[in-house]
ZAMARGU-4260 file (C-alpha; in steps of 0.2 Angstrom, whole numbers, plus 5000, padded with zeros to 4 digits):
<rodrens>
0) 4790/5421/4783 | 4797/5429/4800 | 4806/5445/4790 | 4792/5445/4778 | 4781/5445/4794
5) 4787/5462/4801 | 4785/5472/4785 | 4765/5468/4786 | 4750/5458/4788 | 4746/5459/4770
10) 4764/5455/4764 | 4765/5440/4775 | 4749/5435/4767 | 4754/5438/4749 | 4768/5427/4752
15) 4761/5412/4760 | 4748/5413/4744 | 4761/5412/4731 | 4768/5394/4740 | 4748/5392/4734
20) 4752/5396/4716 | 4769/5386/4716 | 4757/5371/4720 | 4750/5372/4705 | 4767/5376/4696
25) 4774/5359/4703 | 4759/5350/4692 | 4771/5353/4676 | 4787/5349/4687 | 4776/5333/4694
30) 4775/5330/4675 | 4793/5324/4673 | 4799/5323/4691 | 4788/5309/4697 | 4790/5298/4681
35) 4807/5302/4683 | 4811/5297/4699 | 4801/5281/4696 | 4811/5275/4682 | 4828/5283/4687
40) 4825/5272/4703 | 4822/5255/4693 | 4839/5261/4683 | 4850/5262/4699 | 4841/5245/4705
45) 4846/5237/4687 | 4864/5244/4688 | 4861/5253/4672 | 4868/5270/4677 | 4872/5275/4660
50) 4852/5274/4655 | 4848/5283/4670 | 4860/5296/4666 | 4855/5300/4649 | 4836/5300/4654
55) 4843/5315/4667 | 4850/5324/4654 | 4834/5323/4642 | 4823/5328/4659 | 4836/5345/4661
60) 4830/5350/4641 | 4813/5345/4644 | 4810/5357/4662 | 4822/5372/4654 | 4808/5371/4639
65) 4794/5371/4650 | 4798/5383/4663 | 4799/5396/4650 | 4780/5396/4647 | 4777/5396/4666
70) 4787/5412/4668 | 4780/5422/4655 | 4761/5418/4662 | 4769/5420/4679 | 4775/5437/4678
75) 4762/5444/4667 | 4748/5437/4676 | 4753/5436/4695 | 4740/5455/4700 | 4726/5443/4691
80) 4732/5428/4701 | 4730/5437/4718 | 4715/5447/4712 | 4705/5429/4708 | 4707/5423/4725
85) 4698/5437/4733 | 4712/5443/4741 | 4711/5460/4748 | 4719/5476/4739 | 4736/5478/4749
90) 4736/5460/4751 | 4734/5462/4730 | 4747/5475/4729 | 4761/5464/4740 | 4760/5448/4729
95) 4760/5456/4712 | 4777/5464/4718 | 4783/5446/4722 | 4777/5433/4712 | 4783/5444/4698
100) 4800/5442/4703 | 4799/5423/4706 | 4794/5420/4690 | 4811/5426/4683 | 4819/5413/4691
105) 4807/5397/4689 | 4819/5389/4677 | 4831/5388/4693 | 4818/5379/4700 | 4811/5368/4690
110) 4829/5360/4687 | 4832/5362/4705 | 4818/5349/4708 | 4821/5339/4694 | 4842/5336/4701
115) 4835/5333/4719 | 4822/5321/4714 | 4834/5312/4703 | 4848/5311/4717 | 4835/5305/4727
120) 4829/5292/4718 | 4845/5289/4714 | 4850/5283/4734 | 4859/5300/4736 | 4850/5310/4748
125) 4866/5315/4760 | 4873/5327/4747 | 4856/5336/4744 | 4855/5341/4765 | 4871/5350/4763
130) 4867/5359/4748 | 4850/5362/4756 | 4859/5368/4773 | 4870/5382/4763 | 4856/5387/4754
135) 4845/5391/4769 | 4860/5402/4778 | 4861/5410/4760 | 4843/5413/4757 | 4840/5418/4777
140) 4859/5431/4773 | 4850/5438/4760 | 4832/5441/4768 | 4840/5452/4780 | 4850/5459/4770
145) 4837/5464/4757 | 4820/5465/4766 | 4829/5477/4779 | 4844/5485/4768 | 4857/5481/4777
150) 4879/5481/4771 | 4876/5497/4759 | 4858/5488/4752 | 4843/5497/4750 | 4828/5491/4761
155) 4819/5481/4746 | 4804/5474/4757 | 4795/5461/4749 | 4805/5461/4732 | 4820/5457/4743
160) 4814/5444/4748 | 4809/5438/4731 | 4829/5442/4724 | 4835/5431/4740 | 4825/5415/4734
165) 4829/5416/4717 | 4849/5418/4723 | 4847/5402/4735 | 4842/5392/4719 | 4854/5398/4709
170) 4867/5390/4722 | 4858/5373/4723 | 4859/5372/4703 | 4876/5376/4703 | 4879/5365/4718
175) 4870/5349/4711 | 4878/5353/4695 | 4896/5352/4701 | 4892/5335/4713 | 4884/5327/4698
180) 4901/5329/4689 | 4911/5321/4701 | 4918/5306/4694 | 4911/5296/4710 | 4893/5303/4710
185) 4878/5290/4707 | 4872/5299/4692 | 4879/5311/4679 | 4873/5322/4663 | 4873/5310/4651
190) 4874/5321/4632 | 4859/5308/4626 | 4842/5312/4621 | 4831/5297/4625 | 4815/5301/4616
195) 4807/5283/4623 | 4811/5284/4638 | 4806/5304/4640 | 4789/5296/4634 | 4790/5281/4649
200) 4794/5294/4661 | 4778/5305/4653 | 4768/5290/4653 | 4770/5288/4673 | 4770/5307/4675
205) 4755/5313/4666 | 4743/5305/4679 | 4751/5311/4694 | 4753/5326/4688 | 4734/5327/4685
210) 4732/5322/4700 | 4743/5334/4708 | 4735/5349/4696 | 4716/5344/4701 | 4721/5343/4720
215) 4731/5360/4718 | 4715/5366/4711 | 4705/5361/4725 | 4719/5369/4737 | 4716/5385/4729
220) 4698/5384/4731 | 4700/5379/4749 | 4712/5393/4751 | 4700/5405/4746 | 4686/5401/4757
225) 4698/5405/4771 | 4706/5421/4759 | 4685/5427/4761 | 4685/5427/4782 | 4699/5441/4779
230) 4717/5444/4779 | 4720/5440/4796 | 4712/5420/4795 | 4722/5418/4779 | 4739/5425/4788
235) 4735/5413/4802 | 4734/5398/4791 | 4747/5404/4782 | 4757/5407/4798 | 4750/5388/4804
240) 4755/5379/4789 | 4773/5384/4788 | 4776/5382/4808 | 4766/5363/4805 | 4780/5362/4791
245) 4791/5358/4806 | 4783/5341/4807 | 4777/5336/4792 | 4794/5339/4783 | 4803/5321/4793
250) 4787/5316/4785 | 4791/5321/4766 | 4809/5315/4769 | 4804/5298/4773 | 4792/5299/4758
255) 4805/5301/4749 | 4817/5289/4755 | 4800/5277/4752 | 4800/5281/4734 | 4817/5278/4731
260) 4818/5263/4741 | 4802/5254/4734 | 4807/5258/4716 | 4826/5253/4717 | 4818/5234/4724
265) 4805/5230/4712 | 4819/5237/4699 | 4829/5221/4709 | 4816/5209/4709 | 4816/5212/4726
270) 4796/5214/4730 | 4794/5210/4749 | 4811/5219/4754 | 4803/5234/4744 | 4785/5232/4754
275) 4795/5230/4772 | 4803/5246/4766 | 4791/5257/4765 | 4783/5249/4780 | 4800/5253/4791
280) 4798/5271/4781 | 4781/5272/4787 | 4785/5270/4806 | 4796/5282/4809 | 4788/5296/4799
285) 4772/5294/4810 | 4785/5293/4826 | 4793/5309/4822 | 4777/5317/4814 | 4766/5311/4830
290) 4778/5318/4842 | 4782/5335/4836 | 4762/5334/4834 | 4761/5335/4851 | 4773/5351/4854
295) 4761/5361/4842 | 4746/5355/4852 | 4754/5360/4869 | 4763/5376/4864 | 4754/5384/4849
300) 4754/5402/4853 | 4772/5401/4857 | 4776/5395/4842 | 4765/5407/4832 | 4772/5424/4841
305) 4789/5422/4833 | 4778/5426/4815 | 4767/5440/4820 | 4760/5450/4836 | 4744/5451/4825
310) 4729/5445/4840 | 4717/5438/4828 | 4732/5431/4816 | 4738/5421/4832 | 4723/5415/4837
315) 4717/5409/4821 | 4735/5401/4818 | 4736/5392/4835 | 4718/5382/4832 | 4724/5376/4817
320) 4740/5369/4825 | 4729/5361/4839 | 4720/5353/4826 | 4734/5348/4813 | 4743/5342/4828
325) 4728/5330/4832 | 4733/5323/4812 | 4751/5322/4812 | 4748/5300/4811 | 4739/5301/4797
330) 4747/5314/4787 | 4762/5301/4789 | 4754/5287/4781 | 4747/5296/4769 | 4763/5305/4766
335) 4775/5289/4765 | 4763/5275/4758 | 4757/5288/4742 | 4776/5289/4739 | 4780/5273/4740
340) 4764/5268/4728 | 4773/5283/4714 | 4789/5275/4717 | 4783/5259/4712 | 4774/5269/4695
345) 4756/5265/4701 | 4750/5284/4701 | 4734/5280/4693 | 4728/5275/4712 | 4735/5289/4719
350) 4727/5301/4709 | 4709/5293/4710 | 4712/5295/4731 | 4717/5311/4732 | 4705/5320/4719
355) 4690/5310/4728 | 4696/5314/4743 | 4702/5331/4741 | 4685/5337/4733 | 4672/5326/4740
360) 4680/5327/4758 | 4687/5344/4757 | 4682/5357/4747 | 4662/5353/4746 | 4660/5352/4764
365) 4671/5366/4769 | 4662/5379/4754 | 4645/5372/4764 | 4650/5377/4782 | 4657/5394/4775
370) 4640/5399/4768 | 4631/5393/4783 | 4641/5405/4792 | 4653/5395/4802 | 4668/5401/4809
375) 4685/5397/4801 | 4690/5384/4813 | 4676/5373/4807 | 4684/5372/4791 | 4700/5366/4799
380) 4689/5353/4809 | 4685/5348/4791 | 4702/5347/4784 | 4709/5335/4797 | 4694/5324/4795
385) 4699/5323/4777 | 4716/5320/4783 | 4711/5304/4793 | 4700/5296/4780 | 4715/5299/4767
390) 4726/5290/4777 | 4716/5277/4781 | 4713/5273/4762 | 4730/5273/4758 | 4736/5261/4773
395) 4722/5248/4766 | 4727/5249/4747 | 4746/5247/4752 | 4744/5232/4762 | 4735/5223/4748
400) 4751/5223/4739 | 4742/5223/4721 | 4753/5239/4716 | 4771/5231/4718 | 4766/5221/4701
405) 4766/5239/4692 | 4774/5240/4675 | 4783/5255/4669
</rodrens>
């Protein structure tokens, strides 16, 4: 986002919409990952590594078969996917260049989440940071490299970019692939298709995944009121989501360590060790969330200046930070306690509080302020609103405890 940033406006818009379209992509990989993680978890909890194992190998089958479909309708349809959001023409122009190029490498993607998820759920989150932290120097290498034309390379712009991603995954699966074939790693490729169990793991997934597809819709929707203020508002959120990244992402970690945690226990038998777990999870997410909260609250123009010079694209970008900063608690409770509700297979409730939320606390009243002409920084007022309901539901259904009785 900072290279892409120099090129243009537009081009730092049409990326931070794809990561909009690669929401709703994730529904399919939510389809199989989540499930999966779920019942991978209660494997390792139940010492059955083999089961577990095999269920990976089917999972690898199943997202190869389904990224193929999501790349043929992403390269062929990403112009119609930037033109239905309102976006303007350059903005248009940029994205199609992009997203076109992404989609060739989905499949690299969708395994890549599949083999972090599993790992995870798995206990084995060590392994994925260092794979993570190469991949980053590789992809950031290659940005410069290709964005600019550096070493002998032509200046690429945009599509350089898109190479330089679809590279950096190339390494992780190749990476994850050699750790899972270490005689000492928590999981392996197992050559055993388990229809049954591919169906468990389906049976957990589809209703997150609906839920994930549904909220994903109302993202776009939400996006696009802001797309309809102009390039510069949807830059600045754009530019203000990915700097906010900074503290939600101790968030997702400890999500995930929630997840993993809670499953592996009620897999043991263990329901209150698994309940204080995500509770101790819980804390320090909204510890780190809360204080880095309080950095983009104090210094937001700093931060956004490293992304674009554009006056109206930092000024956008720094209200929502001030506002998002003000949500960093809640954000963590709802991060953490939705996880740990998944990990434990209850993703029927998760899906009923964030589709009502989402749409009912969200998208309705922010399309309402946009036609009764408010500026875009009610819409943010509104998003965090949403935030802090959201997270309040969540804390009072994880304290009832009903969920830990969840069968798989």
């Amino acid at each position: 986002m900072l290279m892409v940033g120099v090129i243009s406006t537009a081009a730092l818009a049409a990326v931070g919409l794809s990561m909009q379209f690669m929401m709703v992509i994730n529904v399919l990989m939510t389809l199989y990952v989540i499930g999966g993680n779920a019942l991978i978890s209660r494997f390792i909890g139940q010492r059955r590594k083999k089961r577990a194992s095999s269920l990976l190998f089917t999972l690898v089958l199943f997202a190869v078969f389904l990224s193929f479909f999501v790349s043929i309708g992403g390269y062929y349809g990403s112009e119609w996917l930037y033109s239905i959001m309102g976006s303007e023409a350059d903005v248009v122009e940029q994205g199609s260049i992009y997203f076109e190029i992404l989609s060739l490498g989905l499949v690299l993607i969708f395994i890549d989440n599949l083999l972090y998820n599993a790992l995870s759920a798995a206990g084995d989150t060590k392994s994925s940071l260092y794979i993570k932290l190469v991949s980053a120097f590789i992809n950031a290498g290659l940005n410069y490299i290709l964005i600019f034309g550096h070493f002998g390379f032509d200046a690429m712009g945009i599509a350089g970019a898109a190479y330089a991603t679809i590279i950096a995954y190339l390494f992780n699966v190749i990476a994850y692939y050699i750790l899972i074939k270490k005689l000492n790693a928590k999981l392996d490729f197992l050559p055993i298709i388990r229809v049954k169990d591919l169906i468990r793991t389906l049976k957990v997934g589809w209703s997150a995944a609906l839920d994930r597809g549904i909220s994903s819709l109302s993202f776009l929707l939400f996006v696009s009121i802001i797309t309809a203020y102009g390039t510069a508002e949807l830059a600045g959120y754009q530019v203000g989501l990915r700097i906010e990244g900074i503290a939600f992402m101790p968030g997702f970690g400890f999500a995930i360590a929630a997840m993993a945690l809670v499953g592996q226990n009620i897999g043991a038998k263990e329901l209150n060790k698994a309940y204080n777990l995500g509770v101790i999870s819980g804390r320090i997410a909204y510890t780190f969330m809360g204080s880095v909260g309080i950095i983009l609250i104090v210094f937001p123009e700093f931060l956004v200046t490293f992304f674009t010079q554009d006056k109206l694209t930092i000024a956008v970008a720094s209200q929502y930070l001030i506002l998002v900063g003000l949500a960093q608690i809640p954000l963590a409770i709802m991060f953490v306690y939705s996880a740990a509700l998944r990990g434990a297979g209850a993703t029927k409730i998760t899906m009923y509080v964030n589709v009502g939320s989402l749409w009912f606390l969200r998208v309705v009243p922010s399309y309402i302020a946009f036609e009764l002409g408010y500026e875009v920084i009610a819409i943010f007022i509104i998003m965090n609103v949403e935030t802090l309901i959201k997270g309040i539901i969540f804390w009072y259904i994880y304290q009832k405890r009903n969920w830990l009785t969840t069968k798989i």
